[in-house]
C-alpha positions as CSV (number, residue, x, y, z in Angstrom):
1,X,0.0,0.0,0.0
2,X,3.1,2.3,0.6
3,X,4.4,2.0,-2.5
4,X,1.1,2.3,-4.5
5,X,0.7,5.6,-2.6
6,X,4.3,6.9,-3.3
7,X,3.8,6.2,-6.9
8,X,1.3,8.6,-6.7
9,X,3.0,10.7,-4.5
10,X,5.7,11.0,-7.5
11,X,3.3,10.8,-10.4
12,X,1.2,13.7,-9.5
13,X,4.5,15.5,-8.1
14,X,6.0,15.0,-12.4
15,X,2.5,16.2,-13.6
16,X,2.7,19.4,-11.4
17,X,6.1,20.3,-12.7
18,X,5.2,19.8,-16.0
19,X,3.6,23.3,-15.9
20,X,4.2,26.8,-16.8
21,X,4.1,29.8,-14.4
22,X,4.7,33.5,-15.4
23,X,3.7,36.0,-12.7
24,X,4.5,39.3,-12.0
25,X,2.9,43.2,-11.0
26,X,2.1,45.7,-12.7
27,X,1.2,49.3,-11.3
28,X,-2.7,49.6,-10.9
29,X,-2.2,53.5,-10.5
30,X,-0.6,53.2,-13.9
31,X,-1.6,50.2,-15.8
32,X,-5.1,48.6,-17.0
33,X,-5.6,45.3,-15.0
34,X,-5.7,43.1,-18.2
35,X,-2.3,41.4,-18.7
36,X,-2.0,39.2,-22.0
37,X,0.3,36.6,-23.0
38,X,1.3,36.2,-26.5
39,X,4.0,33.5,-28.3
40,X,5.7,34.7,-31.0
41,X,6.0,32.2,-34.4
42,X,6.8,35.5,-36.4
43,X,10.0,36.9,-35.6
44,X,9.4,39.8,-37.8
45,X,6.5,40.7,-35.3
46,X,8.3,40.8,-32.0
47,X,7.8,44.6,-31.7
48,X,3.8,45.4,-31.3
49,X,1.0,43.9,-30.3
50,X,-0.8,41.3,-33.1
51,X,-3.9,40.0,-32.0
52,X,-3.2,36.8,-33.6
53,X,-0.2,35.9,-31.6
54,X,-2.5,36.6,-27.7
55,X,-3.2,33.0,-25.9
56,X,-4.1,34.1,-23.0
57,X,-5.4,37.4,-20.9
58,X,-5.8,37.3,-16.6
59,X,-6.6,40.1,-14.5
60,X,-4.1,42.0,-12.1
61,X,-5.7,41.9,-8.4
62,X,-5.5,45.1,-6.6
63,X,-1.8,44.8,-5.8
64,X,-1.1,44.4,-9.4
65,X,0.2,41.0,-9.4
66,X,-0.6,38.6,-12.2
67,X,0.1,35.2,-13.5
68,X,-0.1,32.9,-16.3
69,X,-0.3,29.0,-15.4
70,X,-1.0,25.8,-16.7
71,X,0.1,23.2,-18.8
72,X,-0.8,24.0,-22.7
73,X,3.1,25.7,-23.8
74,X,5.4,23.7,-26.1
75,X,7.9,21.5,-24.3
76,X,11.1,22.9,-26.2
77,X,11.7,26.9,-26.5
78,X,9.9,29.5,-27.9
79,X,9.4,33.0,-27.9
80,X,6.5,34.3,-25.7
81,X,5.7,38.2,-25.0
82,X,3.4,39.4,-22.1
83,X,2.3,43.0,-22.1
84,X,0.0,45.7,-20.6
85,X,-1.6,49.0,-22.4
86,X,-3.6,51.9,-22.3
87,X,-5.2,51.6,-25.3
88,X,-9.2,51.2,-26.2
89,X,-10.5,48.6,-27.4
90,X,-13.1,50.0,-28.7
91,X,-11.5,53.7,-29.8
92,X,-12.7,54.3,-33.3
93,X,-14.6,51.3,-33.9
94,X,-10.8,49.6,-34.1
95,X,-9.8,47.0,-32.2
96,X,-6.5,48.1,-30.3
97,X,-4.5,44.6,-31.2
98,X,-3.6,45.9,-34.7
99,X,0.4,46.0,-33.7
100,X,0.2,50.4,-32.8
101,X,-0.8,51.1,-29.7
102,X,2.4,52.9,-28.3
103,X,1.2,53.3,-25.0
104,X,2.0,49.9,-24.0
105,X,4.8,48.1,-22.0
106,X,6.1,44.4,-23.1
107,X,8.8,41.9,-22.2
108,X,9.8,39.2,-24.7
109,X,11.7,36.1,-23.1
110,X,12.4,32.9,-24.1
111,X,10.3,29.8,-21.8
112,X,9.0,26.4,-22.0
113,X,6.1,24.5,-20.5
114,X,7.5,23.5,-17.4
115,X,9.2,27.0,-16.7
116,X,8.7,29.1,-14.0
117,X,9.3,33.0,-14.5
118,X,8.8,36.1,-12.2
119,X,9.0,39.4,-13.0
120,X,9.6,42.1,-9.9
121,X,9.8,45.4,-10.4
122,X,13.3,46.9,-10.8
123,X,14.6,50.6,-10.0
124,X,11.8,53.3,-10.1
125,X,8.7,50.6,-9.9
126,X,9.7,50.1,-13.6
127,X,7.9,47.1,-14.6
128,X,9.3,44.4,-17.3
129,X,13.0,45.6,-16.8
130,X,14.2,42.8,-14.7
131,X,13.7,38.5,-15.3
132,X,14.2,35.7,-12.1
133,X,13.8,32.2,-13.8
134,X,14.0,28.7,-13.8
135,X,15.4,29.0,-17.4
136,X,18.7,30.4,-18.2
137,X,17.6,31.6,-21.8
138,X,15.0,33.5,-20.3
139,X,16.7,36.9,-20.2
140,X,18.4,36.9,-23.8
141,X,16.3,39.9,-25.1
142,X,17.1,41.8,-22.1
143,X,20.7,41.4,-22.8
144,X,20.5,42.3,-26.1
145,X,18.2,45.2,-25.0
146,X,20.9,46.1,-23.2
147,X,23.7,46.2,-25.6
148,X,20.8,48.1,-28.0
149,X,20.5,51.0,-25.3
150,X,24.5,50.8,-24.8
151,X,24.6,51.0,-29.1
152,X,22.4,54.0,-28.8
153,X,23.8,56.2,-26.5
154,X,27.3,56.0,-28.4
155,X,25.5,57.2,-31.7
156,X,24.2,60.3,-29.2
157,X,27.7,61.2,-28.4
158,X,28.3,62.9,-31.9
159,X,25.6,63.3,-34.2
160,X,27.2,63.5,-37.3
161,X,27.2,61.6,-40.7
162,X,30.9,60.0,-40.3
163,X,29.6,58.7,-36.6
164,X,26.9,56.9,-37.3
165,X,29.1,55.2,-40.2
166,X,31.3,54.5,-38.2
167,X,29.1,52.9,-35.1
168,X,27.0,51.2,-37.9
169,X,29.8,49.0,-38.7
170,X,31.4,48.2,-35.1
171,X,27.6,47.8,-33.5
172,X,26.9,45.8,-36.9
173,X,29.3,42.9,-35.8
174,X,29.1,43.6,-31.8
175,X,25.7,42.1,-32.1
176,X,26.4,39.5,-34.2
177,X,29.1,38.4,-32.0
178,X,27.4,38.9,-29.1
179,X,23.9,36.5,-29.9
180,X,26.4,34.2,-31.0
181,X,27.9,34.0,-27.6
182,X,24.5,33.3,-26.1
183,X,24.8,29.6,-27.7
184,X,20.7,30.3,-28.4
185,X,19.4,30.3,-31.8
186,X,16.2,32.2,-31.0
187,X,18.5,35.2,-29.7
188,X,20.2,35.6,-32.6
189,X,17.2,35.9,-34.8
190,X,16.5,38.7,-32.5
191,X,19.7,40.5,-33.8
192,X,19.2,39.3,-37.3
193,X,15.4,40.9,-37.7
194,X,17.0,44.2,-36.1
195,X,20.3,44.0,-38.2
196,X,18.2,43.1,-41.5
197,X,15.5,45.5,-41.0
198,X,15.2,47.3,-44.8
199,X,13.9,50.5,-43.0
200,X,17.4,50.4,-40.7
201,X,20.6,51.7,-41.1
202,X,22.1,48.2,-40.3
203,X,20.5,47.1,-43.7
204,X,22.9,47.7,-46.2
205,X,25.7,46.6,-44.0
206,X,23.8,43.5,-43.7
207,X,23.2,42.9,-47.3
208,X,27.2,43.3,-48.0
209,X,28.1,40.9,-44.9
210,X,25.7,38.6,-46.4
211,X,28.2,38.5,-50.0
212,X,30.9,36.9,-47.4
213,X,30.1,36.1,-44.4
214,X,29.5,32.3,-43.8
215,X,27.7,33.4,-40.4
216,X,24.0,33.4,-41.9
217,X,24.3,29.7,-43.3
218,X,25.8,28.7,-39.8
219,X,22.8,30.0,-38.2
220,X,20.5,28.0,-39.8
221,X,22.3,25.3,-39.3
222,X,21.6,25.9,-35.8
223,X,18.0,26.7,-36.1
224,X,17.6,23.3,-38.0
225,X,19.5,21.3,-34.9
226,X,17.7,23.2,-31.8
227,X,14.2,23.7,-34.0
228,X,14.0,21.8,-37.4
229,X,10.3,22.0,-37.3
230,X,9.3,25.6,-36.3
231,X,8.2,28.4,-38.6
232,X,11.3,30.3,-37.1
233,X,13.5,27.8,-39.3
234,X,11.2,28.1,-42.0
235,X,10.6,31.4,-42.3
236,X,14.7,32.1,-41.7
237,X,15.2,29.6,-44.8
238,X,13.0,31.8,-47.0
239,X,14.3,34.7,-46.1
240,X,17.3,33.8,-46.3
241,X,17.0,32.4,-49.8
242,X,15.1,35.6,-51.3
243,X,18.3,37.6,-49.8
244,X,20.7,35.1,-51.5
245,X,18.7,35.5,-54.8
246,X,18.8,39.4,-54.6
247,X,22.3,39.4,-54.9
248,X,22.7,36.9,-57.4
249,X,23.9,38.4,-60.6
250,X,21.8,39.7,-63.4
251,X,23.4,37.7,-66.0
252,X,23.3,34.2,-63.4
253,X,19.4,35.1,-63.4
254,X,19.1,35.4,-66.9
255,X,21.2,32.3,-67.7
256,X,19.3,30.3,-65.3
257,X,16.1,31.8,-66.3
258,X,16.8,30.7,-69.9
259,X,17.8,27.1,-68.5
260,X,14.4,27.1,-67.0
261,X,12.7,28.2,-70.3
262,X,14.5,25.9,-72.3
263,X,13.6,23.1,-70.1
264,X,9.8,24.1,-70.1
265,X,9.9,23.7,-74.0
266,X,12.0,20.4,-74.4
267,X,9.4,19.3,-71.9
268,X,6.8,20.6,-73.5
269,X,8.1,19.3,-76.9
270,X,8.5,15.8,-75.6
271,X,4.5,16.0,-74.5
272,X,3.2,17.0,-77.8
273,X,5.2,14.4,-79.4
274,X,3.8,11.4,-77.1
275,X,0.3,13.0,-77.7
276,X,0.4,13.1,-81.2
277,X,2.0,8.8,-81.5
278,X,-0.7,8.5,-79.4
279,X,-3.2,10.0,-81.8
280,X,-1.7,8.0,-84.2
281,X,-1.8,4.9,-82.2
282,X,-5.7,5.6,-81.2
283,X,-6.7,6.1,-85.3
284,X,-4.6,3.4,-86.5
285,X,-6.4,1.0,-83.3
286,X,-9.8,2.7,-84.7
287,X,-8.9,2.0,-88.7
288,X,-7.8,-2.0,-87.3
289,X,-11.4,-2.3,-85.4
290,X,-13.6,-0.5,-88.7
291,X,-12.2,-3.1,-90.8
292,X,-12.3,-6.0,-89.1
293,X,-16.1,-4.8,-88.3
294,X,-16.7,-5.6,-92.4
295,X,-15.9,-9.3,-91.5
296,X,-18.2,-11.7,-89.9
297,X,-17.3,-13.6,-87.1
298,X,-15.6,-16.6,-89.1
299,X,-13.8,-14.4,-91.1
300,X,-12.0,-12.6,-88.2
301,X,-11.1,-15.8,-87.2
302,X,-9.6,-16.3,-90.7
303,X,-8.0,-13.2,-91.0
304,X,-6.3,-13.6,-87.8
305,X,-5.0,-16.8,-89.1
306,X,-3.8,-15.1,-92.4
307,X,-1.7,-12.9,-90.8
308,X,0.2,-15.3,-89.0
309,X,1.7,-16.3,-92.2
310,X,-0.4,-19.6,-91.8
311,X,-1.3,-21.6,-95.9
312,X,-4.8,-22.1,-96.3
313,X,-4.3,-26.4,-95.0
314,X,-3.2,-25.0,-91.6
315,X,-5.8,-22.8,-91.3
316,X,-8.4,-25.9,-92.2
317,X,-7.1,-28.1,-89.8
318,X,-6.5,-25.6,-87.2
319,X,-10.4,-25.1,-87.8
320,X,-11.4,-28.4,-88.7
321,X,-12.8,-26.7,-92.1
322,X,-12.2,-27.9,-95.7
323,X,-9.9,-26.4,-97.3
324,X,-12.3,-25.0,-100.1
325,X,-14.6,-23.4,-97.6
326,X,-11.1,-21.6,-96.1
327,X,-10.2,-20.5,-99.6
328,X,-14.0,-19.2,-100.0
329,X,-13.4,-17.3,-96.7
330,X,-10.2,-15.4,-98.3
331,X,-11.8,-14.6,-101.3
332,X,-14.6,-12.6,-98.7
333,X,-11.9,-11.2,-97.3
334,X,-10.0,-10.0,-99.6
335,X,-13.1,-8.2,-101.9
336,X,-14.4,-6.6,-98.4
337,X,-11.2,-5.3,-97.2
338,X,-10.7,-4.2,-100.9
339,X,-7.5,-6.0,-101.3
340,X,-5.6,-8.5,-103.7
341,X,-3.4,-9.9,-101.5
342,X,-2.7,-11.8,-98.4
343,X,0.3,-8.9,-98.3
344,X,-2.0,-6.2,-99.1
345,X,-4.3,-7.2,-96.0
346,X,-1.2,-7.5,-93.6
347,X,-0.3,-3.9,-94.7
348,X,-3.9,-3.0,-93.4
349,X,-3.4,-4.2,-89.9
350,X,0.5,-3.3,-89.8
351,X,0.6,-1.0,-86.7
């Protein structure tokens, strides 16, 4: 009985682990009570708020505190996002979640179903600055954050054209270094969708690194090991595919669009050709069964026997006839086919 009721003991102990629980406060003076949780499959989307991405919404109690629990999360990592705003729902007939309502305050973090996250308030009551959990990826975006805010405040020091080339390049490859070093795929398409951006600065030093730098197909190597079947891969692989194509050479896309084209007609070429043999096949089969529909029963069986090369006495004994009555049958044959010849019937039925 002991053991049955430790087995329990442990079995319910694994299933109550196997949970999620994201809590922290928020300031009621400040803040609507409605929290929402969101995960993130779009990395292009991790600024905003998308209606689409929202799987769950509690209520801060009086205090402000919150949390999220249960047991529904993927079991490997993804990006989630919880958030608060100020926005109507209803302002304008338009529904707030449309990915603009700036008055709003987010965290994005990396978690699993069975981890536990809190998130206290740091200096000032500032809420979302500061992550305690379970999981040591959890706090990647704030570290890049970080490094972001650090990136800024250097292209404040001198506002001038030659600066900002100048910090565009070493910030460029101080990201990249730096998600590398936080051995966590998902981090590093942080800094890619910030470094790739087409309405950034970073963009066109992104689309020369991407002429040289091996760094891009080393990454999705990586996504493919930690997260072969995600839409983060997939949508990466696209991506980075369209990029790859962009910079392939004019004449490379001519040449191979001209391959293509050249294929399409050989192909094509090769399917009008089998259509028409078979056309020719079909009529020929057609001719064959018109003919033989002149003939009557006997006669077909005649004519089958005539053009197996067989003389008239095999053809009687193979159908115990005389051999007069076979000759009589030929004769049929040959004035309803219109023909002189056992030759000139073969050539009929030659297909």
């Amino acid at each position: 009985m002991r053991i049955i009721i430790l087995f329990v003991f442990l079995t319910v102990s694994f299933v109550c682990k196997a949970q999620y629980s994201f809590s922290g406060y928020t300031n009621p003076e400040e803040w609507e009570r409605s929290v929402y949780l969101s995960i993130v499959e779009d990395y292009r989307k991790m600024e905003g708020v998308h209606s689409e991405q929202i799987i769950a919404k509690t209520t801060a109690d009086s205090t402000g505190y919150f949390e999220f629990k249960g047991n529904m999360l993927d079991i490997e990592n993804r990006i989630y996002r919880i958030h608060v705003d100020r926005c109507s729902e209803n302002q304008q007939d338009i529904n707030h979640f449309n990915g603009h309502c700036n008055d709003s305050e987010a965290l994005l973090f990396i978690a699993k179903n069975t981890d536990s996250l809190t998130l206290p308030f740091s200096f000032g009551n500032q809420i979302f600055c500061a992550v305690e959990s379970n999981n040591p990826k959890a706090n990647a975006f704030l570290k890049i954050d970080s490094l972001k805010n650090e990136m800024r405040f250097a292209y404040s020091e001198f506002r001038s054209e030659a600066n900002r080339k100048l910090n565009n390049k070493k910030w460029f490859k101080s990201l990249q270094k730096f998600g590398a070093t936080l051995n966590e795929p998902l981090a590093e398409l942080y800094i890619y969708s910030y470094l790739s951006d087409r309405s950034s600065d970073l963009h066109s030093y992104y689309v020369e690194d991407l002429k040289h730098n091996n760094y891009y197909d080393e990454l999705l190597t990586r996504l493919k090991n930690h997260y072969p079947n995600t839409s983060y891969t997939t949508q990466y692989a696209n991506e980075l595919a369209a990029d790859h194509y962009m910079l392939t050479p004019n004449s490379e896309k001519t040449s191979s669009f001209w391959q293509i084209a050249l294929g399409l007609i050989l192909g094509l070429s090769i399917l009008l050709n089998l259509f028409f043999l078979f056309r020719i096949w079909k009529e020929k089969t057609s001719k064959i069964e018109d003919l033989k529909a002149k003939l009557s029963k006997q006669e077909q069986v005649v004519l089958e026997h005539l053009l197996m090369d067989k003389t008239n006495k095999d053809i009687a004994e193979s159908l115990f006839l005389s051999v007069s009555t076979v000759k009589t049958h030929t004769n049929n044959i040959y004035k309803k086919l219109n023909v002189q010849s056992r030759d000139d019937a073969k050539s009929l039925f030659t297909r």
